[in-house]
C-alpha angles and dihedrals in degrees: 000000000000108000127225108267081229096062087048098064091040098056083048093045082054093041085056106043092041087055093049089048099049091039108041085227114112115235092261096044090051095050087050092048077050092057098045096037079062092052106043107113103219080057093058095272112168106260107212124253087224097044093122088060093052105038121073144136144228126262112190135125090342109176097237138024124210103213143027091257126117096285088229085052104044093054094056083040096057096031081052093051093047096058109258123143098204127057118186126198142204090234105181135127099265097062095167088066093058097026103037113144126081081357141136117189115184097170125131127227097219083060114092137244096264086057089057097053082055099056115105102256091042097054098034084061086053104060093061125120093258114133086209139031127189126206124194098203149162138153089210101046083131100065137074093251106220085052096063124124132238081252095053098045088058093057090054100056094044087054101049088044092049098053093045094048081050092059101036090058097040095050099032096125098048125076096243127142125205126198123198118200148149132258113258099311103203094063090051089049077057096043091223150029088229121116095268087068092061090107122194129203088249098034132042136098121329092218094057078116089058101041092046091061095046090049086050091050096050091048100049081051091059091039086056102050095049096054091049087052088050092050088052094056109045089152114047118109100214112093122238128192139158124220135182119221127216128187103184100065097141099044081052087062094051099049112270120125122267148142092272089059098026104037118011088066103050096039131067113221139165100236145344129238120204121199088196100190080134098056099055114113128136103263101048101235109114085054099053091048091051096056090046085050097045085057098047090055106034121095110222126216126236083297080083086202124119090223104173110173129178102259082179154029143130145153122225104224107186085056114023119077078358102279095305109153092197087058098045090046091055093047079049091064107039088063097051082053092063102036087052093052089050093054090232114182100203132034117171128193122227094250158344094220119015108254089193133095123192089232104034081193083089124097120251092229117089111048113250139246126241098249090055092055132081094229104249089155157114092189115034115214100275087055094260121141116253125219093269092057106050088048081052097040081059098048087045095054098049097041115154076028145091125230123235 
């Protein structure tokens, strides 16, 4: 017998409450651990044919090389030969702070940004194989941003036009896409990472107002140069867009100014990158939901696509589940299950070589040893794999595939 639409309802209604009150997770949590149980990896999840172009990682001021190579080189060098698609570089106008070791910068800070890209090492790490490369840039990094001049702001943009119109023309007969993005920019809205940028709903700057407007300013510049890069160079065959990364997405839900309330709806720009450090719980679902919230807020240029990638993430493995590599694994994994639910194109690992030591009092010379170090890493500083890589080695063997 057919039954009545209204007892229906109300036999789903009672399903659901009687699941959230026997399990603690609310109904929509519950469908979202669903979604990413049926993408983790190490559960069967389908590992995708083009993995290697959307995974990477980060080289930047690492605390120990592992060879007498040009530290910028040696660190495309080692992420190619591990099997990544994407490299992403520190690319401002102090190189010898990010690319130290068996090194010798001559560049000038009153050149441009064009003229860096030009410089040997940097041009050298381009030409590897990488389907993606990621530059965090900017011809003001400084300045306070939302401070900047009129001046100042065209400068920007000329600057930011004039590196991407150099790469699109050097590079207009290879499939290679560059992304130009910030560092994290919340940090830079709250001028630090200190304690007095721990912001509250009831307590944080009177001039948020102010320095949202000048961050706005500064992005839709960039924005700006690199569409006009972009109009210039119709032809080329290599790919340019700008994103703005954010890093407080979850203080922004619950109130607290940030770039995804602030910014994301008031400028147009091609993508978003999230360094997620404050989504990452053990379940996944506060990542899941950032990156649903950064797309229902951001304002997307002519691209007309709501494309929101990882910029950023990274498990410290001396200090975090207390060095279990079965734990971190299985966090691991957990991420890549949202991220692949999401459909996510880009995911970089915070880094290549860990630029953090447990006590920073220590001088950067010599390299460090393992122990010494948080554990940002995919090689620790003898060469070895860390836990990251070898989860990722194994994705990156079976990908089109499920692992069983």
């Amino acid at each position: 017998m057919k039954q009545p639409a209204s007892i229906i309802v109300f036999v789903l209604l009672s399903n659901i409450l009687f699941a959230q009150k026997n399990t603690g997770v609310p109904s929509g949590d519950a469908q979202i651990i669903e979604k990413i149980e049926k993408n983790k990896p190490l559960n069967h999840g389908l590992i995708p044919s083009d993995l290697r172009q959307r995974l990477g990682a980060t080289h930047t001021s690492g605390k120990y090389f592992l060879t007498d190579q040009p530290y910028l080189i040696e660190g495309a060098k080692k992420l190619d030969s591990l099997g990544f698609g994407i490299l992403k570089l520190w690319f401002y106008k102090t190189p010898q702070n990010s690319y130290l070791y068996n090194s010798h910068w001559r560049f000038n800070k009153k050149n441009t940004l064009a003229q860096l890209a030009q410089e040997e090492y940097f041009r050298q790490a381009f030409d590897f194989p990488f389907s993606t490369i990621i530059l965090s840039t900017s011809a003001m990094s400084d300045k306070k941003i939302w401070l900047l001049s009129d001046a100042d702001l065209k400068q920007e943009e000329e600057e930011i036009y004039g590196l991407c119109n150099y790469l699109l023309k050097t590079y207009k007969k290879r499939k290679l896409t560059f992304i130009i993005q910030n560092w994290e920019g919340d940090w830079i809205y709250r001028s630090g990472t200190d304690s007095g940028t721990k912001w509250k709903p009831d307590y944080y700057p009177k001039d948020t107002d102010q320095r949202a407007q000048g961050m706005q300013k500064w992005f839709e510049v960039r924005q700006r140069g690199v569409t006009r890069a972009r109009n210039d160079n119709k032809g080329s065959v290599c790919k340019i867009y700008h994103a703005i990364e954010v890093n407080r997405v979850m203080e922004c839900m619950k109130g607290i100014p940030g770039l995804v309330t602030c910014v994301l709806p008031k400028v147009q720009t091609d993508m978003v990158s999230w360094s997620c450090y404050d989504g990452l719980t053990d379940d996944g679902v506060q990542l899941y939901k950032g990156i649903d919230y950064i797309k229902s807020q951001m304002l997307p240029s002519a691209t007309k696509e709501k494309t929101v990638f990882i910029g950023e993430i990274g498990i410290p493995e001396n200090v975090a589940y207390h060095g279990s590599e079965e734990k971190i694994i299985k966090a691991w994994d957990t991420y890549m299950g949202v991220l692949l639910a999401q459909k996510i194109p880009y995911v970089v690992h915070w880094e290549l070589y860990c630029n953090e030591a447990k006590d920073d009092s220590q001088a950067y010379y010599p390299p460090k040893k393992a122990e010494e170090m948080r554990g940002f890493w995919l090689l620790r500083p003898d060469g070895s794999a860390g836990f990251a890589l070898k989860y990722f080695e194994k994705l990156l063997r079976n990908t089109g595939k499920k692992i069983h």
